[in-house]
SEFIZA-3560 file (N, C-alpha, C; in Angstrom, 3 decimals):
REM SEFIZA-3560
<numar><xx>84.443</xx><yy>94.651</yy><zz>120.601</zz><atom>N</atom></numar>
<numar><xx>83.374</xx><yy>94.545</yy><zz>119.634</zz><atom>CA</atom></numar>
<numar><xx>82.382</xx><yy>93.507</yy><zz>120.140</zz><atom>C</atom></numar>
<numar><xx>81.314</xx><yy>94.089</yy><zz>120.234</zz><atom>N</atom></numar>
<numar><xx>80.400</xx><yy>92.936</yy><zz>120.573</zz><atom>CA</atom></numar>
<numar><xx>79.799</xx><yy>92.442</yy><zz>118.899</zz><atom>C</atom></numar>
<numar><xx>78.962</xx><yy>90.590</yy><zz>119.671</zz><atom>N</atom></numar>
<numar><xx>79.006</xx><yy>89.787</yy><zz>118.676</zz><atom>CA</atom></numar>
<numar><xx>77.562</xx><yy>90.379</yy><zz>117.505</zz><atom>C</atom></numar>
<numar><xx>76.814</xx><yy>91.643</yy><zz>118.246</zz><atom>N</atom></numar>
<numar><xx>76.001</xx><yy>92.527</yy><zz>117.412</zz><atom>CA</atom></numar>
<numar><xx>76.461</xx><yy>93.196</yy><zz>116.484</zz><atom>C</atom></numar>
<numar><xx>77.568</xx><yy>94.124</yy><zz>117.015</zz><atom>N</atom></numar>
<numar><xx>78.267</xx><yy>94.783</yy><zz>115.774</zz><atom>CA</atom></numar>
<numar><xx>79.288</xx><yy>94.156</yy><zz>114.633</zz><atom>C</atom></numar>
<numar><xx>79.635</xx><yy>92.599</yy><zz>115.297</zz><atom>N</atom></numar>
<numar><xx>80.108</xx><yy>91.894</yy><zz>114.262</zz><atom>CA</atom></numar>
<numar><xx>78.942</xx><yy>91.568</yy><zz>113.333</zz><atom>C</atom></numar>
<numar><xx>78.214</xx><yy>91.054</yy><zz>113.321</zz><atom>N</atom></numar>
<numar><xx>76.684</xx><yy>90.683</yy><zz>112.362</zz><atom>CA</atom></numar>
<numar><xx>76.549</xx><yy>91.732</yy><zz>111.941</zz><atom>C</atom></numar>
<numar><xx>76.031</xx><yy>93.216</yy><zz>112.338</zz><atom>N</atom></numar>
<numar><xx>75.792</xx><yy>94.181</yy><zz>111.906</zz><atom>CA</atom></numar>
<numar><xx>76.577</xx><yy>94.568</yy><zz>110.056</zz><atom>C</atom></numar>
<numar><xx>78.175</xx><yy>94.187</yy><zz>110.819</zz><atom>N</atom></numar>
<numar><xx>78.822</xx><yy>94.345</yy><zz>109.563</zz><atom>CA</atom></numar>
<numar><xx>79.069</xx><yy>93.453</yy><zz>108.593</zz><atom>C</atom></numar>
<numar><xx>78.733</xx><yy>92.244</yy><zz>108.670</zz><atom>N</atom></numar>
<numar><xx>78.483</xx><yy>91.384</yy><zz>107.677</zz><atom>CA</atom></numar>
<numar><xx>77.317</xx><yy>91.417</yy><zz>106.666</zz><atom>C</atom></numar>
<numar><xx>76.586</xx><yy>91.894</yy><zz>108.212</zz><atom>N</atom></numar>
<numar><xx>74.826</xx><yy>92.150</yy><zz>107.159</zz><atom>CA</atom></numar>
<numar><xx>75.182</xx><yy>92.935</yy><zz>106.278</zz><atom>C</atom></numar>
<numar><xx>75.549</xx><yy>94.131</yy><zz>106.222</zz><atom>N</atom></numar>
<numar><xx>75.961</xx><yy>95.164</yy><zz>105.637</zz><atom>CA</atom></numar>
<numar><xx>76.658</xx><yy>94.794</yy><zz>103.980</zz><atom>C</atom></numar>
<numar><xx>77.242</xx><yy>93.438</yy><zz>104.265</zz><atom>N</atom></numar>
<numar><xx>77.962</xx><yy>93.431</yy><zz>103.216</zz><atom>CA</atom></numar>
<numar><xx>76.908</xx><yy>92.099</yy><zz>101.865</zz><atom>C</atom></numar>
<numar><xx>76.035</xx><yy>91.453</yy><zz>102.859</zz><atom>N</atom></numar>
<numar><xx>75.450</xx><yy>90.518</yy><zz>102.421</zz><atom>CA</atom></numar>
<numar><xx>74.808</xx><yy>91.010</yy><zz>100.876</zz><atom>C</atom></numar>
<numar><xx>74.295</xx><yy>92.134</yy><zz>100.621</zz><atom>N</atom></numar>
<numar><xx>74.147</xx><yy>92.465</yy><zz>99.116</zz><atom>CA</atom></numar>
<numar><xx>75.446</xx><yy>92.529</yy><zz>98.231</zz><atom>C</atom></numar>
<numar><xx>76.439</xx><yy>92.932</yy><zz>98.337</zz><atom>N</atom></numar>
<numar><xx>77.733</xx><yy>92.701</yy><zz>97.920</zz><atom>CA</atom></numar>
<numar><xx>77.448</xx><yy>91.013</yy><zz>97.237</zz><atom>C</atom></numar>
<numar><xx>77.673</xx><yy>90.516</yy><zz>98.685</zz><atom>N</atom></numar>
<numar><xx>78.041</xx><yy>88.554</yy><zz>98.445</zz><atom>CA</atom></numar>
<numar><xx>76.817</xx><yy>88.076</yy><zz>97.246</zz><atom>C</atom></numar>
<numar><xx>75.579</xx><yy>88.376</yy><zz>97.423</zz><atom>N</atom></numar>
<numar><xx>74.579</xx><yy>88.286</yy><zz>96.518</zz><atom>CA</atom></numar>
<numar><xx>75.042</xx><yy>88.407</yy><zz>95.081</zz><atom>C</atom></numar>
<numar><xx>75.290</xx><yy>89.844</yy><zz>94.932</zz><atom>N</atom></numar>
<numar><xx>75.295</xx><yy>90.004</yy><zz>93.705</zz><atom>CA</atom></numar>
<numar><xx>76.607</xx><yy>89.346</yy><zz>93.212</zz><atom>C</atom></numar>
<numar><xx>77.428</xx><yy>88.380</yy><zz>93.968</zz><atom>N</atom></numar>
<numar><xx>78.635</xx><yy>87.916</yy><zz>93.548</zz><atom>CA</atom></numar>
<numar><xx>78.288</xx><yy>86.488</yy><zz>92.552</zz><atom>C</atom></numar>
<numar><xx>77.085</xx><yy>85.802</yy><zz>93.059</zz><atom>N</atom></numar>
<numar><xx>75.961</xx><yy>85.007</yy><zz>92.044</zz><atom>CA</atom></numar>
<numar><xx>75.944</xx><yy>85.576</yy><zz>90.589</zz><atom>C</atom></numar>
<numar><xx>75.612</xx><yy>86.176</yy><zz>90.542</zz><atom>N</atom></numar>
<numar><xx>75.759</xx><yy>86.757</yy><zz>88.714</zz><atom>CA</atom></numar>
<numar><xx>76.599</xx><yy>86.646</yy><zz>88.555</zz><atom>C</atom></numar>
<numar><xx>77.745</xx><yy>86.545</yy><zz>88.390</zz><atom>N</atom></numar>
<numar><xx>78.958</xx><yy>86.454</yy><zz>88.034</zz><atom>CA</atom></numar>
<numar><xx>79.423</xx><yy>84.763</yy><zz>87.357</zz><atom>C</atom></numar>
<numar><xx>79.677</xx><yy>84.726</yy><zz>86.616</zz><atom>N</atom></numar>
<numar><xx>79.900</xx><yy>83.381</yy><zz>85.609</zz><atom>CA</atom></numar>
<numar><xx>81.335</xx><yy>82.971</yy><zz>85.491</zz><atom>C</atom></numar>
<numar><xx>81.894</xx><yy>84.268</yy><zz>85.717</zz><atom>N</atom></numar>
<numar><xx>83.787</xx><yy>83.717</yy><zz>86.005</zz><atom>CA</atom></numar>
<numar><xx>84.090</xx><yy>83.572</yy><zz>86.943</zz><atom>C</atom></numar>
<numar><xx>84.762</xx><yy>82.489</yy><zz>87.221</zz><atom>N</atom></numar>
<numar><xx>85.244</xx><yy>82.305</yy><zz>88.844</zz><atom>CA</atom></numar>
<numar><xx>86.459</xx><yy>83.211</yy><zz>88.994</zz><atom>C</atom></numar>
<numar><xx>87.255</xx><yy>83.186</yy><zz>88.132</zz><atom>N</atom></numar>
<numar><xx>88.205</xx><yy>84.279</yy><zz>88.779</zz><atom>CA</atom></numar>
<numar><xx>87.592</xx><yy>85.914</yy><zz>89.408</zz><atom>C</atom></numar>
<numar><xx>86.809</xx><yy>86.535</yy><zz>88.241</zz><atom>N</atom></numar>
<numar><xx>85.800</xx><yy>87.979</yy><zz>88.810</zz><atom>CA</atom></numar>
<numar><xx>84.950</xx><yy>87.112</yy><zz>90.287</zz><atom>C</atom></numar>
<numar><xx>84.848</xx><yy>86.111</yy><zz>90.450</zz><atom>N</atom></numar>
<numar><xx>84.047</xx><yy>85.779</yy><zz>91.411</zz><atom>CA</atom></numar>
<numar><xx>84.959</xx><yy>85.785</yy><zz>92.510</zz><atom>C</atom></numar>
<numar><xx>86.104</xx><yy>85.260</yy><zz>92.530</zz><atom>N</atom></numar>
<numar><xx>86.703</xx><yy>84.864</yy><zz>93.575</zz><atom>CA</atom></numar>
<numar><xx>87.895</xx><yy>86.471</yy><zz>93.568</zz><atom>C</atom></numar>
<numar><xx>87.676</xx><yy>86.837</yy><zz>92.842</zz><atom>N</atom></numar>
<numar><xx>88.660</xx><yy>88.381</yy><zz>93.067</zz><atom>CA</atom></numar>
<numar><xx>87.473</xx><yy>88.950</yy><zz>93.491</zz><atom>C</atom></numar>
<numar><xx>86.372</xx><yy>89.269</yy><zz>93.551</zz><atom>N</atom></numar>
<numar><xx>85.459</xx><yy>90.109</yy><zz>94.235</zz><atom>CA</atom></numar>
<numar><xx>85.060</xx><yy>89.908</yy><zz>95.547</zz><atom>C</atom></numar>
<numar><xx>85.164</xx><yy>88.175</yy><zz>95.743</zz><atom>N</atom></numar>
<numar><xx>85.207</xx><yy>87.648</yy><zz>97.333</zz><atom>CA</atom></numar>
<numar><xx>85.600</xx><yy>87.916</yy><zz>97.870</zz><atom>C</atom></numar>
<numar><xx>87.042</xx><yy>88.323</yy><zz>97.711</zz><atom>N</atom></numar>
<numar><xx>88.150</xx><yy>88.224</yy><zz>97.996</zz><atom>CA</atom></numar>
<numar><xx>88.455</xx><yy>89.562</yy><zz>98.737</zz><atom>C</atom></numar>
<numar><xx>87.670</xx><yy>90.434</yy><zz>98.149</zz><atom>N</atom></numar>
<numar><xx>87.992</xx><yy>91.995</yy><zz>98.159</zz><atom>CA</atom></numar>
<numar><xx>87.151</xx><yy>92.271</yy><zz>99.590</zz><atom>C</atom></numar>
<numar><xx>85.677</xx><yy>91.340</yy><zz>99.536</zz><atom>N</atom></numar>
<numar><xx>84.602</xx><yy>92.179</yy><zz>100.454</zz><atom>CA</atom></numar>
<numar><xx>85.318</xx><yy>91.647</yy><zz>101.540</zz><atom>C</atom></numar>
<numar><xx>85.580</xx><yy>90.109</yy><zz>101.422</zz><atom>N</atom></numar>
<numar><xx>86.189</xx><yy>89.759</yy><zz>103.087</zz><atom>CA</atom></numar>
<numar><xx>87.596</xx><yy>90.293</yy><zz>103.375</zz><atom>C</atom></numar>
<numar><xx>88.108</xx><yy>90.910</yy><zz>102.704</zz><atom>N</atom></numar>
<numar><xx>89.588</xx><yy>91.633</yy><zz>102.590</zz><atom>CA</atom></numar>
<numar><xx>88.836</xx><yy>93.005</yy><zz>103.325</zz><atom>C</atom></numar>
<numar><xx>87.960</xx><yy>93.487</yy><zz>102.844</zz><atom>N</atom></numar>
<numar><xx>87.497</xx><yy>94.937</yy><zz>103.814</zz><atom>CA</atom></numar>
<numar><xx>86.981</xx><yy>94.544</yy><zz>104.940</zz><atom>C</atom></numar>
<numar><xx>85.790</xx><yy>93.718</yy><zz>104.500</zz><atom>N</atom></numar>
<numar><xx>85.672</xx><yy>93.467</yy><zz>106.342</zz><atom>CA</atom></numar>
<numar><xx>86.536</xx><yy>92.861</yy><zz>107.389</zz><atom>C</atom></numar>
<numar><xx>87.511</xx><yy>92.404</yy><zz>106.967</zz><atom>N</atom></numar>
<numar><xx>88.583</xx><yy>91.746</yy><zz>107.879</zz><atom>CA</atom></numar>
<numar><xx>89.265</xx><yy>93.164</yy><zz>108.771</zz><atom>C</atom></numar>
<numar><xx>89.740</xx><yy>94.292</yy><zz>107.976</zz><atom>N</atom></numar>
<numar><xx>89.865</xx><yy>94.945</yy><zz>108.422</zz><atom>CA</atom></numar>
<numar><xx>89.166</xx><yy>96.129</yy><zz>108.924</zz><atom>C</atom></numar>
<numar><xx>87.831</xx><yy>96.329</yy><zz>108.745</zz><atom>N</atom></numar>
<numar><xx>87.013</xx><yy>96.425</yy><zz>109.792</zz><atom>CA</atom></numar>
<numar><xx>87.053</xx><yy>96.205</yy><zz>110.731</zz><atom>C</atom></numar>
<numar><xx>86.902</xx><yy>94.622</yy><zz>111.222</zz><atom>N</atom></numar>
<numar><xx>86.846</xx><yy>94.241</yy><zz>112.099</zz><atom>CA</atom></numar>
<numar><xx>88.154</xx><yy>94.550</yy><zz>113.437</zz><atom>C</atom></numar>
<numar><xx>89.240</xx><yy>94.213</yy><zz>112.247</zz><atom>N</atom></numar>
<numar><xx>90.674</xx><yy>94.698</yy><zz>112.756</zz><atom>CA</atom></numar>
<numar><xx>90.472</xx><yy>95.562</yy><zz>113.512</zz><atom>C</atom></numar>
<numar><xx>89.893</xx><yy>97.066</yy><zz>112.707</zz><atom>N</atom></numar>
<numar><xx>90.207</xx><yy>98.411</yy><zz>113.093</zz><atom>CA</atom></numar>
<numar><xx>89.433</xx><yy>98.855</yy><zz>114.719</zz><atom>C</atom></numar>
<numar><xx>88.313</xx><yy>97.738</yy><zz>114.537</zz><atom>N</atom></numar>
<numar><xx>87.489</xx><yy>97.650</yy><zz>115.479</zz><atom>CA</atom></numar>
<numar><xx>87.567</xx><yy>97.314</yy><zz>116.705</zz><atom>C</atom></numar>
<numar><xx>88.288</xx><yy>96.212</yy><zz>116.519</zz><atom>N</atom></numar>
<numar><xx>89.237</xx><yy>95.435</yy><zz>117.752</zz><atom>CA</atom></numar>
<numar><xx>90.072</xx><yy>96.097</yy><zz>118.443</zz><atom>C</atom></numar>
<numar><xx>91.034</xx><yy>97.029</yy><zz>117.782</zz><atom>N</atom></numar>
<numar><xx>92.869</xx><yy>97.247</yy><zz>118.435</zz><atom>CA</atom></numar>
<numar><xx>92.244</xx><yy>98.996</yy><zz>117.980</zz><atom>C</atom></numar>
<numar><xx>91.812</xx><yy>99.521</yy><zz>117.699</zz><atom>N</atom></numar>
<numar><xx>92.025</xx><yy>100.842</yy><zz>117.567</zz><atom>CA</atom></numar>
<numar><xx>91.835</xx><yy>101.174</yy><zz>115.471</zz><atom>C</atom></numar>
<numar><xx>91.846</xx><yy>102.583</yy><zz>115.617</zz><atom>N</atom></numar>
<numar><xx>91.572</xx><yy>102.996</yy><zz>114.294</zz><atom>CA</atom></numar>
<numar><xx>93.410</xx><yy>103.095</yy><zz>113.689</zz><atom>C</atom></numar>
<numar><xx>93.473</xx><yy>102.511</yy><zz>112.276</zz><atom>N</atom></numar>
<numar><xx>94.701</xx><yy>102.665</yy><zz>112.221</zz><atom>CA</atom></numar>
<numar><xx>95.237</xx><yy>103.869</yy><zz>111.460</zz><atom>C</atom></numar>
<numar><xx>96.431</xx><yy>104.832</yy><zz>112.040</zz><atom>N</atom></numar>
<numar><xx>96.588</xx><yy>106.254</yy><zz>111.776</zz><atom>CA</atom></numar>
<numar><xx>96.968</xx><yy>106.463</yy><zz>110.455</zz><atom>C</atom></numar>
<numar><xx>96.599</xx><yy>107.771</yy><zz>109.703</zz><atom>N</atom></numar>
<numar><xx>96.434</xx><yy>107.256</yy><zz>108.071</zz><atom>CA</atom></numar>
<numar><xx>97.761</xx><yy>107.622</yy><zz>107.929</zz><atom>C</atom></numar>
<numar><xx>99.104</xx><yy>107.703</yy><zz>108.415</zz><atom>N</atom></numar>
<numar><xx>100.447</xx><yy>107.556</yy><zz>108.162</zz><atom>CA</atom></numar>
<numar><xx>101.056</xx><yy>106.760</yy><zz>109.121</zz><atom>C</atom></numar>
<numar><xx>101.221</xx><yy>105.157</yy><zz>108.127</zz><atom>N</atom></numar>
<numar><xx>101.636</xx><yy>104.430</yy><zz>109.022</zz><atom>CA</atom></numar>
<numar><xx>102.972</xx><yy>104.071</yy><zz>109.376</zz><atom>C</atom></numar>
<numar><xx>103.583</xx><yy>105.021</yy><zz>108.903</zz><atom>N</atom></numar>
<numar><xx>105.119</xx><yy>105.360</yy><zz>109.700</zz><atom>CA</atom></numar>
<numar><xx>104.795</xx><yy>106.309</yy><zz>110.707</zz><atom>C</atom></numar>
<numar><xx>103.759</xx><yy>106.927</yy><zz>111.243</zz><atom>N</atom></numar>
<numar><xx>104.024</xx><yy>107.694</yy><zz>112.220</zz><atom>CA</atom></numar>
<numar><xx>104.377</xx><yy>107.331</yy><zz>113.597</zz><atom>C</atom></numar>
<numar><xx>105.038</xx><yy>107.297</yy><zz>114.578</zz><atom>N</atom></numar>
<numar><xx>105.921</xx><yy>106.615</yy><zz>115.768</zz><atom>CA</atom></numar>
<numar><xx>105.439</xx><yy>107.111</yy><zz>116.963</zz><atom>C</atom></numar>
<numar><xx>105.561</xx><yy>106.534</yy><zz>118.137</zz><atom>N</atom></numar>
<numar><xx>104.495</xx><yy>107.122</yy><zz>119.283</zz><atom>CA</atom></numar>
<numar><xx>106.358</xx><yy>108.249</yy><zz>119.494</zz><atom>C</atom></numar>
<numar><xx>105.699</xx><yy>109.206</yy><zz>120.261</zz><atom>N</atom></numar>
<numar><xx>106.636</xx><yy>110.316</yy><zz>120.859</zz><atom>CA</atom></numar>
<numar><xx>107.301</xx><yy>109.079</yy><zz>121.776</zz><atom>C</atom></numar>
<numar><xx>109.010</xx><yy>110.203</yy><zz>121.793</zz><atom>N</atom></numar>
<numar><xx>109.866</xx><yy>109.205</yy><zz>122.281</zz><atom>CA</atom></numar>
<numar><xx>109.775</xx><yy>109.319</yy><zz>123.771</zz><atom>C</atom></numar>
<numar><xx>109.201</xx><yy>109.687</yy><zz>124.564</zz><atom>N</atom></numar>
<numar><xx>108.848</xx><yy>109.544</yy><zz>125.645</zz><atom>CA</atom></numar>
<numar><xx>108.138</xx><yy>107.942</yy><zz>126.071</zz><atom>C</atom></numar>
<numar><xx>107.070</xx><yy>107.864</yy><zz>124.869</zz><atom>N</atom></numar>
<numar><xx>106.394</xx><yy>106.460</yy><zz>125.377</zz><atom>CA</atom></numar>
<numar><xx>106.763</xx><yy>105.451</yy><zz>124.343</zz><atom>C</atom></numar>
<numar><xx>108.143</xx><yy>105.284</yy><zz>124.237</zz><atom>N</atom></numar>
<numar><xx>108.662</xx><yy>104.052</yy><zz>123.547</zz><atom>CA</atom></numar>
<numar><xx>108.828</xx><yy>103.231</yy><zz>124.496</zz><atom>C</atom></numar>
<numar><xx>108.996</xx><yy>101.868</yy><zz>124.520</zz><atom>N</atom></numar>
<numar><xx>109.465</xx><yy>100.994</yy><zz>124.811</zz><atom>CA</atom></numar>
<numar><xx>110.569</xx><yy>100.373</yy><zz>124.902</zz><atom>C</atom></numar>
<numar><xx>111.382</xx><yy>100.810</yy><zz>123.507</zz><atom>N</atom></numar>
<numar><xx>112.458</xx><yy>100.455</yy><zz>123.232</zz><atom>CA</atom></numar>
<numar><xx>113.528</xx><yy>101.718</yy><zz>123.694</zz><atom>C</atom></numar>
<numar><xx>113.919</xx><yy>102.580</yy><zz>124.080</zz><atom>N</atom></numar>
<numar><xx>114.715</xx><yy>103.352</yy><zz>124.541</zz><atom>CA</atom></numar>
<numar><xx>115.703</xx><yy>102.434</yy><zz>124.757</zz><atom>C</atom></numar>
<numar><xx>116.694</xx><yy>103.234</yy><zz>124.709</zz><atom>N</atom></numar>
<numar><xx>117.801</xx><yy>102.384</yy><zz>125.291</zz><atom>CA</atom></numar>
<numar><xx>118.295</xx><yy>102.763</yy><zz>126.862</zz><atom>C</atom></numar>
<numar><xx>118.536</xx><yy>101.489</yy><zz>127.670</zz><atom>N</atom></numar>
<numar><xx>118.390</xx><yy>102.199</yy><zz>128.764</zz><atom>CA</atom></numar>
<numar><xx>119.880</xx><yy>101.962</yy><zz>129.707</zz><atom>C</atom></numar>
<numar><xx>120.663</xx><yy>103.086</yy><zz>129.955</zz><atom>N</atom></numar>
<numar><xx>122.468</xx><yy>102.668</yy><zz>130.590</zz><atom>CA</atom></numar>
<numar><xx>121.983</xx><yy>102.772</yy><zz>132.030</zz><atom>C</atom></numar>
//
């Protein structure tokens, strides 16, 4: 990830953080914080290491394990 497409996705979220100002309860404030940097974290994640597969028990084929056992 370059340090463009990191900004890119923050910008993205900067109306989110804005409208988190109106907000008069700190708990709705800090549970809504909480949420945008909770998505973009994994954004970023997904961005970094790969997209993550939408069944996440699924296992690489036993050919390219690692763990085999080996006699």
């Amino acid at each position: 990830m370059t340090k463009e497409q990191l900004l890119s996705m923050v910008s993205d979220r900067y109306d989110e953080l804005q409208a988190l100002n109106k907000i008069d309860n700190f708990y709705d404030y800090e549970k809504g914080f909480e949420d945008i940097w909770k998505g973009l974290g994994k954004e970023v994640l997904e961005n970094n290491i790969s997209k993550v597969p939408a069944d996440r028990r699924k296992t690489k084929p036993h050919h390219l394990r690692s763990d085999q056992h080996k006699q």
